[in-house]
N, C-alpha and C positions, 0 to 999 in steps of 0.2 A: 470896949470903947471904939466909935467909928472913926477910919482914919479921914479926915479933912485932907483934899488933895487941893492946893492952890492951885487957881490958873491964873497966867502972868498975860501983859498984853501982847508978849511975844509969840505966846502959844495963840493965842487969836490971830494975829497977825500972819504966822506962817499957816497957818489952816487957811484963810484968805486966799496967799497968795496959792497953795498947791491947789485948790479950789479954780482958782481964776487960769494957772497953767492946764489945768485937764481940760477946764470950758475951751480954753484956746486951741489946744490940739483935736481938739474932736471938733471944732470949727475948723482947722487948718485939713485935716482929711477929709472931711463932705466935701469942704471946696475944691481943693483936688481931684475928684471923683469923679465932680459933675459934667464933667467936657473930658473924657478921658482920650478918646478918638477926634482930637481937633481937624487930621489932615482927611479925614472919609468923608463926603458926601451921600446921605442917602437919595438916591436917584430914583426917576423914572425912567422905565427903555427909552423913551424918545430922548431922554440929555444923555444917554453913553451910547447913538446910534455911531457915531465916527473916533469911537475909542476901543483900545483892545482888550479884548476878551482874555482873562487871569487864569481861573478857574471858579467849580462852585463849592462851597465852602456851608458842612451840613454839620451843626450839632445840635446834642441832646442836652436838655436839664435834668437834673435830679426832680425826679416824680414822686419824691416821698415829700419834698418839702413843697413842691405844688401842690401836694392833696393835703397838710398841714397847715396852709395859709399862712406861711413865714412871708413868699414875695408880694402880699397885702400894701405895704408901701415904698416897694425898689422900684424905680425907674426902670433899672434892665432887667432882665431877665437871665440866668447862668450860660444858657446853649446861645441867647444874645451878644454877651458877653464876648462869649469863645470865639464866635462868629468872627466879631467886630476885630477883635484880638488879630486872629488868622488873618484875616483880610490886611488888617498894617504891617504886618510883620513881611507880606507878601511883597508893598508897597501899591497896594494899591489908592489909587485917588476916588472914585464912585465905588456905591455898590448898591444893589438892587434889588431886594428881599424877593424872596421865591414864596415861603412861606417864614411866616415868624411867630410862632404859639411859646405858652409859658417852659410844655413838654419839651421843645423841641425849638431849633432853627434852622433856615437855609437862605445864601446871599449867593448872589453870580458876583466876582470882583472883576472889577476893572480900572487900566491906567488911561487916563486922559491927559494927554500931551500939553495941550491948553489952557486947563485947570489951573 
């Protein structure tokens, strides 16, 4: 004999709502995400010629997942990331890509007084 399981409109309704909480929080972290570094400027040499020089700031990605095609739709890039990271952590206000590939990053930072 098959058992008949009821379903109540509570049990719909709370599936609704844990439904609509996950939508929300995985809307709530993208938007979070996407301005992570509000206070860096990325710069050309000419806008940090009368600012001081921080230091330069070089890292690497994970190359397994660059040859994978997982970074196919991120915005940043991991050794970007780290980059960006380092550079606020330093306090810096510009910074000025030396080179910037998926493999790898490199930024000279800098504080601008004016900013």
């Amino acid at each position: 004999m098959p058992i008949k399981i009821k379903i109540s409109p509570q049990m719909i309704y709370d599936r609704r709502i844990k439904k609509l909480l996950v939508l929300f929080f995985i809307f709530f972290f993208w938007a979070c995400t996407q301005n992570r570094f509000p206070e860096l400027v990325i710069a050309e040499e000419d806008m940090v010629a009368d600012c001081m020089y921080m230091d330069t700031i070089s890292e690497t990605s994970d190359p397994g997942k660059f040859m994978a095609g997982f970074n196919k739709y991120r915005k940043y890039y991991e050794g970007e990331l780290k980059v960006l990271e380092r550079a606020s952590y330093l306090g810096a206000t510009h910074v000025v890509w030396v080179y910037n590939y998926p493999i790898g990053s490199s930024a000279s930072a800098f504080w601008c007084e004016n900013e």
